[in-house]
N, C-alpha and C positions, 0 to 999 in steps of 0.2 A: 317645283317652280313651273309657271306656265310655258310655253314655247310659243313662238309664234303661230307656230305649225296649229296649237291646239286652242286657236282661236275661233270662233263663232263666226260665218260669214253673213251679211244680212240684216246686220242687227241694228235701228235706228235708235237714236237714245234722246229723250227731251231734257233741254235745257232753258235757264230764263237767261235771256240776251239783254243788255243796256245798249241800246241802240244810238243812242247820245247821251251828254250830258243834263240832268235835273232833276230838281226833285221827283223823288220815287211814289212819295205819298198821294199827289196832286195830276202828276200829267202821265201822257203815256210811252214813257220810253222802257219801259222793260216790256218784252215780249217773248213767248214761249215759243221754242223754235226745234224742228225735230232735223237731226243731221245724222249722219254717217257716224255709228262709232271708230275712234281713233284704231279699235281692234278691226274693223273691216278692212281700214287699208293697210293693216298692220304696220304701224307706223311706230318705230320702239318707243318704249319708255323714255323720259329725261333720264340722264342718268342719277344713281342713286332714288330713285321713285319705286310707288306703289300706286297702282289703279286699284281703283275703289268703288264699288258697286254700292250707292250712297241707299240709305235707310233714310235716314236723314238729317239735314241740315241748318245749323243755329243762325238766324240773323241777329247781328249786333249795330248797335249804334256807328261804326265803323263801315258798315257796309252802306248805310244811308248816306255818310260822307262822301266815299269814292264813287260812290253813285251820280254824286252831285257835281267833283270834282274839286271838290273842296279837303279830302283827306292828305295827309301829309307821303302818299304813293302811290301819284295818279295811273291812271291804265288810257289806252287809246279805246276808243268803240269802235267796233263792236265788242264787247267782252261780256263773259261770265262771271256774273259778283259771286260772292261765298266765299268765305275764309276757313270754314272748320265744318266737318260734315263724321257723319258714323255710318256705317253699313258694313258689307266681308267683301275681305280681299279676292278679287279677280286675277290680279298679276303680282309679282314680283320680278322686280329689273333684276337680270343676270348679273349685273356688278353690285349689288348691294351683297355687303361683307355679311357675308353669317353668321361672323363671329360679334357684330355691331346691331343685328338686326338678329330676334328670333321670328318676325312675321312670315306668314304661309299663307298659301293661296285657303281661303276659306274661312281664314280666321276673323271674327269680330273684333273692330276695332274701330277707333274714334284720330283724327289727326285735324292737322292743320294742312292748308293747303295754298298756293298762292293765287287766290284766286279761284274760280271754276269751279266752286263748291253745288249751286244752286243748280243740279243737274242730276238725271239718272247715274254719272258715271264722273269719279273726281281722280286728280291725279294730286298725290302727296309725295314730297321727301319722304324719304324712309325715317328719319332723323325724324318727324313730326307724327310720328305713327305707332298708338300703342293699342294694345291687345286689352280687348272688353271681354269676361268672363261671359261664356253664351246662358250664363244666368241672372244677368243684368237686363236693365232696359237699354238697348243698344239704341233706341231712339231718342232717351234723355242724355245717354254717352255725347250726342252731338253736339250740347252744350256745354261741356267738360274743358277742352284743352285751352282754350283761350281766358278765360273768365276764371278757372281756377287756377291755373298756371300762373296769369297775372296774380291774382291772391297770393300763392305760394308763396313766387318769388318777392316780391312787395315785405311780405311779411317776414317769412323765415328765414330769407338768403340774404334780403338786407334789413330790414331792421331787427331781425332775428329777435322776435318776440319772446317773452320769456310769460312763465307762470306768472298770476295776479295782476302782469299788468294792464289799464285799464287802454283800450283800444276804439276811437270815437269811427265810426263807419258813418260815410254819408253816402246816399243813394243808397240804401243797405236791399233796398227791394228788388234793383236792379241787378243782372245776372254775375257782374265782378262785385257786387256791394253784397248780395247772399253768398258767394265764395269765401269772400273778405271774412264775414263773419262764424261762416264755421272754420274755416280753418283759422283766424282767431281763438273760435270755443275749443277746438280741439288741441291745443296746445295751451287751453287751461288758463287764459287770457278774459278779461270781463270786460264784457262789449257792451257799447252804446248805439243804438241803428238810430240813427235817423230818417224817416218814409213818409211819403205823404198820402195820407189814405188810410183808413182803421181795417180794411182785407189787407193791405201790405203789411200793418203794425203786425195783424195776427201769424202773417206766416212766417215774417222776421221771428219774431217770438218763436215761434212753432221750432227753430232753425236754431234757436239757443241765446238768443240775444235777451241780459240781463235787463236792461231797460229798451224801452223805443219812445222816440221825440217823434209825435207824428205831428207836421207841421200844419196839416190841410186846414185851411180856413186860417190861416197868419199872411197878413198883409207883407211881413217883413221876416221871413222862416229864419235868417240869420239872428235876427233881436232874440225868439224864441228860444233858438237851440240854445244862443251864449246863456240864457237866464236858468236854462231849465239843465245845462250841463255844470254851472255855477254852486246851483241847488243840492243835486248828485253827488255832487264830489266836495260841498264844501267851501267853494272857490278855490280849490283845486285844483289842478292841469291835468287833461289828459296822457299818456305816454304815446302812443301811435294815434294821427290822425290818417286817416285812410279815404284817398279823395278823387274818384270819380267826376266830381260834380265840377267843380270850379266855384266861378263866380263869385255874389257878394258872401255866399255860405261857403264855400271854399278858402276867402280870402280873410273873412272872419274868424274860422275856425285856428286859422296860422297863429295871425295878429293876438288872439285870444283866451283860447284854449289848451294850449299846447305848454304845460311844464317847462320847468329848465331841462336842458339835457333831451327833452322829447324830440322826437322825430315824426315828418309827413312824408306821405308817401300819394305823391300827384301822380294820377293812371289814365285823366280823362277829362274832358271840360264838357259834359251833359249838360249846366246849364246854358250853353252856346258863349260864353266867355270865358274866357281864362284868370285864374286869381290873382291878384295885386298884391305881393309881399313884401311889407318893410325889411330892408336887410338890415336896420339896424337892429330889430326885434331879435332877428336870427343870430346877432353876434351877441347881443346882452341876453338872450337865454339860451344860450349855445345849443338851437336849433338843427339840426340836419333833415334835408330837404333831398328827398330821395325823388329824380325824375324818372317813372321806368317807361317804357316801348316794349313791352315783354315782347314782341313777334320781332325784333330787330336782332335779338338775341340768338334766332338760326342763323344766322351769318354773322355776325361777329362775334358771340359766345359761345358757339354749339352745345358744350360742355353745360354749360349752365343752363341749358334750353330745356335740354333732354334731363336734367335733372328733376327740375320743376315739372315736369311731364311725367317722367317715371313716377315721381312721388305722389301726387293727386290721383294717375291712376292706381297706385294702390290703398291710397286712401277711397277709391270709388269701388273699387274692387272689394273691399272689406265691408263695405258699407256704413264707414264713417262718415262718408260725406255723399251727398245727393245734390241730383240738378232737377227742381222744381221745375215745371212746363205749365207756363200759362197758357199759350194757344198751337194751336196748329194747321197748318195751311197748307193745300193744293200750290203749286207754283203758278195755277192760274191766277190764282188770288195774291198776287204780289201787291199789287196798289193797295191792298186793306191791310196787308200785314205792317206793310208800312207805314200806313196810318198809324195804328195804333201803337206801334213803336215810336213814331212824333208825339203822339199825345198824353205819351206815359202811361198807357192804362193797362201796365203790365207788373205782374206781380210772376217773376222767375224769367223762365227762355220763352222765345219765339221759335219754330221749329217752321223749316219747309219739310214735306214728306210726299219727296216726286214721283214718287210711283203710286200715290195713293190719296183718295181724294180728303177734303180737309174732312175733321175730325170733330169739329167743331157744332 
């Protein structure tokens, strides 16, 4: 483990600052800003943490929120956004348990972090920090723990998906809606993606999805999906709806699609509304209506957290399961990344890579 003593003096580290609140994609409040590493003034660790020497870092929909201040766990400005980044470990806190923790100074790894991602230099719970084989893409690992963890749990821990049954993914394109769907496929599950766009239809597909609804060019993508998921199955119900999106296609999918006995599982409202549920729908087809917050889960489930974390990483690890990277970005390029995260022209992750310029 590192020591104080065996710290770097000197060393400046850039990070993107949210200088106030608003949109990310349009004006100019995030800005790149070079400070004193926290190791210069040696300043410890929180405790139970790991400093993180960041490769790179995923932007999600989540982060455009607190940006704005509109997420459900505001931060005061100036802050560092970033939720989940991958690089190798610089430190380990002296009090993280060895016996709870096998990470080491050097090791490849991917976590969650509260905040302070989008930087040369992150600090994570140990609890949110797992070990990337250094034969992996450590810089796709950055889009792992958030967006498949939610999958996991969503799927395996509560609705615990079984063989054959049929599982409807909306947003599938999206980085928890392609989670959704392999770890659906891998548990032997036949999935429906919903995408809008024929490069999204293909890499859903590409990813194992048995059908794809690609809605682009439908005035009304809810009329679509009911008529063409009707088709599929029959008139039929699906068994797990899986629902990022919200909205009028979120709120259709409940009312409509879902079997007796079936279950949804709400992770997000992308389309900027939240779904309208009849509850009596829910009692005359005995419904269950799964709400998750997978990142609420380090502090009041721990257990459950690091489950769903362990488990994806060794499904990453194996190479069952992969995180797609659509673009990648310089931290100077924050306003474009953001764009194109509003305007959905994303097919897998968004990555910042702050030591290195975009890739693009």
């Amino acid at each position: 483990r590192l020591r104080q003593s065996d710290r770097v003096q000197g060393h400046k580290i850039k990070s993107l600052v949210c200088t106030r609140l608003g949109d990310p994609s349009t004006s100019s409040n995030l800005v790149v800003k070079y400070s004193n590493s926290a190791r210069d003034a040696l300043v410890p660790l929180p405790p139970n943490c790991v400093r993180i020497k960041v490769v790179a870092a995923a932007l999600n929909f989540a982060d455009s929120l607190q940006i704005q201040g509109v997420y459900q766990e505001k931060k005061k400005c100036p802050f560092i956004p970033g939720n989940e980044c991958s690089g190798v470990v610089l430190e380990v806190g002296k009090d993280v348990d060895p016996e709870q923790s096998t990470i080491h100074v050097g090791d490849h790894v991917c976590a969650v972090t509260d905040g302070g991602a989008f930087s040369e230099e992150a600090i994570a719970p140990a609890i949110s920090v797992i070990k990337v084989p250094k034969s992996s893409d450590v810089e796709a690992a950055a889009g792992l723990p958030v967006a498949f963890g939610t999958a996991y749990m969503g799927l395996c821990m509560r609705a615990r998906v079984q063989r054959g049954q049929v599982v409807l993914v909306l947003g599938a394109a999206g980085g928890v809606g392609m989670a959704a769907v392999q770890i659906s496929k891998h548990y032997q599950a036949k999935v429906i993606a919903v995408v809008r766009g024929s490069d999204k239809a293909a890499l859903v597909r590409e990813l194992g999805a048995d059908v794809c609804i690609d809605t682009s060019g439908a005035s009304h993508p809810e009329h679509l999906v009911r008529s063409e998921v009707k088709k599929i199955l029959s008139n039929s119900g699906v068994d797990i709806v899986f629902d990022p999106v919200g909205g009028s296609l979120g709120s259709m999918a409940f009312n409509h699609l879902v079997r007796f006995g079936g279950q949804v599982i709400v992770v997000g409202f992308a389309s900027g509304s939240v779904q309208e549920y009849k509850s009596n729908i829910a009692l005359v087809k005995n419904i269950t209506i799964h709400g998750l917050y997978w990142g609420a889960h380090m502090h009041h489930k721990p257990q459950e957290f690091r489950e769903s974390l362990s488990k994806v990483g060794k499904l990453f690890a194996n190479g069952d399961i992969r995180v797609p990277v659509s673009h990648q970005y310089a931290l100077e390029q924050a306003q474009e990344a953001f764009q194109v995260l509003k305007n959905r022209s994303v097919s897998g992750k968004l990555l910042f890579l702050p030591t290195r310029k975009s890739m693009l």
